[in-house]
KOLPALO-743115 format. One record per residue (C-alpha): residue number from 1; x, y, z. Coordinates in steps of 0.5 Angstrom, whole numbers, plus 500, padded with zeros to 3 digits. Layout:
N
 seq  px  py  pz
 NUM   X   Y   Z
...
END
This chain:
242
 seq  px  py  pz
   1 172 100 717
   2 166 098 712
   3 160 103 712
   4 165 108 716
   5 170 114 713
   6 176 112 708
   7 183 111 711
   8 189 112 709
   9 189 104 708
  10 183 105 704
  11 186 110 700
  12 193 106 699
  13 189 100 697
  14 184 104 692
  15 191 108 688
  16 194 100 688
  17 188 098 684
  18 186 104 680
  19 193 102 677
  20 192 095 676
  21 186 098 672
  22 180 096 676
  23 174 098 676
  24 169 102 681
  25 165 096 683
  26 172 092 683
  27 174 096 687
  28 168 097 692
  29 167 090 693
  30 175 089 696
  31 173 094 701
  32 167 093 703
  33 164 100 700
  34 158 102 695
  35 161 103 688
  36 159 111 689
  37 163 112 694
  38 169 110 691
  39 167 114 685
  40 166 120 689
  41 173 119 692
  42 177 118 686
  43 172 124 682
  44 174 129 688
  45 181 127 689
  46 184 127 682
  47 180 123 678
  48 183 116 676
  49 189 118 672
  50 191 123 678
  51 189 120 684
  52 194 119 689
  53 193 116 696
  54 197 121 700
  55 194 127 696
  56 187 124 697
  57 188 123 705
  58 191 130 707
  59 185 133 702
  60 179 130 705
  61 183 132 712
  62 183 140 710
  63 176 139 707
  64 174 136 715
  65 177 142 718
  66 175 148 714
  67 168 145 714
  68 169 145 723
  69 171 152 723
  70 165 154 719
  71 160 151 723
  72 159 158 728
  73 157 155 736
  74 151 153 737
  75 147 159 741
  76 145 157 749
  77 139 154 750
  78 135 160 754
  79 134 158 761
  80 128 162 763
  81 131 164 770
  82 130 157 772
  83 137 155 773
  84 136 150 769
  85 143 146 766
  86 145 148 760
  87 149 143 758
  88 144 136 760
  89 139 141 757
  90 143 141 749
  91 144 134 751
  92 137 131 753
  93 134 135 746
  94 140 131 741
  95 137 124 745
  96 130 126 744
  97 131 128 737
  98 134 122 736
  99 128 118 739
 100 123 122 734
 101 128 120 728
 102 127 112 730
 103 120 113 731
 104 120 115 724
 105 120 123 724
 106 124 126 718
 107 131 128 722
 108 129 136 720
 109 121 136 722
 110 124 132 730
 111 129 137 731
 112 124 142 730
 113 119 139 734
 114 125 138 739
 115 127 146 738
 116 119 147 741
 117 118 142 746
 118 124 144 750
 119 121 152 750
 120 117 154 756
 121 112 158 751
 122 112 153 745
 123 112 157 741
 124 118 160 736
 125 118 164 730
 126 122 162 723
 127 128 166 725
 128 128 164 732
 129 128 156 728
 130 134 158 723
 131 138 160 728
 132 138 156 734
 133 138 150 729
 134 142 153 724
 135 139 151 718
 136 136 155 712
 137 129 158 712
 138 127 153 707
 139 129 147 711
 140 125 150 716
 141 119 150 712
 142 119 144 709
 143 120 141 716
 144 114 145 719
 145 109 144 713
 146 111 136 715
 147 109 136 722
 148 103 141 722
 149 100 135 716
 150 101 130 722
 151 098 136 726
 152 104 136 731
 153 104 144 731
 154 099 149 729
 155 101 157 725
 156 099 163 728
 157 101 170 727
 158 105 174 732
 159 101 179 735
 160 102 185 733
 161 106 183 727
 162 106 180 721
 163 111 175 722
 164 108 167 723
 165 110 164 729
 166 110 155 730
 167 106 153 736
 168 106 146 739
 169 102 146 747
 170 099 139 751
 171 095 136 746
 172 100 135 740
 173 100 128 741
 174 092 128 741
 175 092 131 735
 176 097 125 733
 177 093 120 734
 178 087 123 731
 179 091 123 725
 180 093 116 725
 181 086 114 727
 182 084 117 721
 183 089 114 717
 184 087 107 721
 185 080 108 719
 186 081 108 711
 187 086 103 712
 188 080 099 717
 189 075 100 710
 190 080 098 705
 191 082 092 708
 192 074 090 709
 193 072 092 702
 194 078 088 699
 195 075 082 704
 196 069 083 700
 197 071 082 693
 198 077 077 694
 199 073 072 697
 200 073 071 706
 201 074 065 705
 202 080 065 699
 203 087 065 703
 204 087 073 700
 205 081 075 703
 206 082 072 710
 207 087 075 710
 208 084 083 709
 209 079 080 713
 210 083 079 719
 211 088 085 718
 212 080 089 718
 213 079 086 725
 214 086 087 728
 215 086 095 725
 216 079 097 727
 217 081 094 735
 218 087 098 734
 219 083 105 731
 220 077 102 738
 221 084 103 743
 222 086 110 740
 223 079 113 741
 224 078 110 749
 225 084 113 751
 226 083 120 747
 227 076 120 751
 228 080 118 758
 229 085 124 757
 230 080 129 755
 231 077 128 761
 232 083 127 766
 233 084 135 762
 234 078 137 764
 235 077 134 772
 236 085 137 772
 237 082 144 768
 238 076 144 773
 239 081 143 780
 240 086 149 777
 241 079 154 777
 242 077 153 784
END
């Protein structure tokens, strides 16, 4: 189907057209696919003189088995002694992980958050991350460089050791927000400044001036519900101590 892996259809339809003479985007638009993708079918499996359909079919097969097998089990998800569930545990960390992804997280930065959350400790070093998730260090890094500027986690050295371990703990979301809020500020002053210069009562203007007043109520909410948490935490810090 469009937008979905090559058939064996496809393939007989793409080495039938290659031989009339036409070209890559021709040949997309017949099938509903971008021009790059028949491209890098055609480029892989032989090229426009050497393709063949049969050939081209089995090949990517091969390709798909040899990449299944190489791909080592994920580790187990450490229960903790508490006699958690390991399967609903993977299965609830993908669902989350995609949850951050349509929130608009970069799909490495929410599977590390993912990684984080579930741990008892929230806290996991380099190592531990390309291990569980099976990515290189450099992934990781990026991943963890992304959401501490978001300030969803926090840097800290082990201790006794050299090595920099990744810390996420109750207030990550706090921290969120704080960064949003200030994001939300600078945006609140430049709606008011282009309000200023474009004229309030110019069509342009107003509308600056009216995203001004709808941000700054936004940025208002933000603020109150942050103060309510701290307090909930504090009364609920305070009760644990007597």
């Amino acid at each position: 189907m469009p937008g979905g892996r090559l058939t064996g259809q496809d393939r007989q339809h793409i080495a039938a057209w290659l031989a009339e003479g036409l070209g890559y985007a021709e040949i997309g638009r017949r099938l509903g696919r971008p021009a790059s993708t028949i491209m890098r079918e055609v480029t892989r499996n032989g090229g426009p003189d050497g393709y063949g359909a049969d050939q081209a079919h089995e090949a990517t097969r091969h390709r798909a088995r040899r990449h299944k097998q190489a791909q080592p089990p994920a580790p187990p998800t450490p229960d903790s002694g508490h006699g958690r569930d390991p399967q609903a545990v993977q299965d609830f960390t993908q669902s989350f992980t995609d949850l951050l992804v349509q929130q608009g997280l970069p799909r490495m930065a929410a599977r590390v958050l993912a990684c984080l959350y579930i741990t008892d400790s929230g806290t996991l070093t380099a190592a531990d991350l390309v291990q569980r998730l099976r990515v290189s260090p450099a992934s990781v890094s990026h991943a963890v460089t992304f959401l501490e500027q978001q300030g969803m986690l926090k840097r800290e050295r082990a201790p006794g050791g050299r090595r920099e371990r990744y810390v996420m703990d109750d207030e990550i979301w706090l921290r969120s927000i704080l960064a949003s809020v200030q994001m939300n500020d600078a945006l609140v002053a430049a709606s008011q400044r282009g309000s200023e210069i474009l004229g309030v009562a110019t069509p342009a203007g107003a509308r600056f001036a009216s995203s001004a007043e709808l941000l700054l109520l936004v940025s208002e909410a933000h603020r109150q519900a942050m103060e309510q948490w701290q307090q909930h935490l504090a009364a609920r810090n305070a009760g644990r101590q007597q």
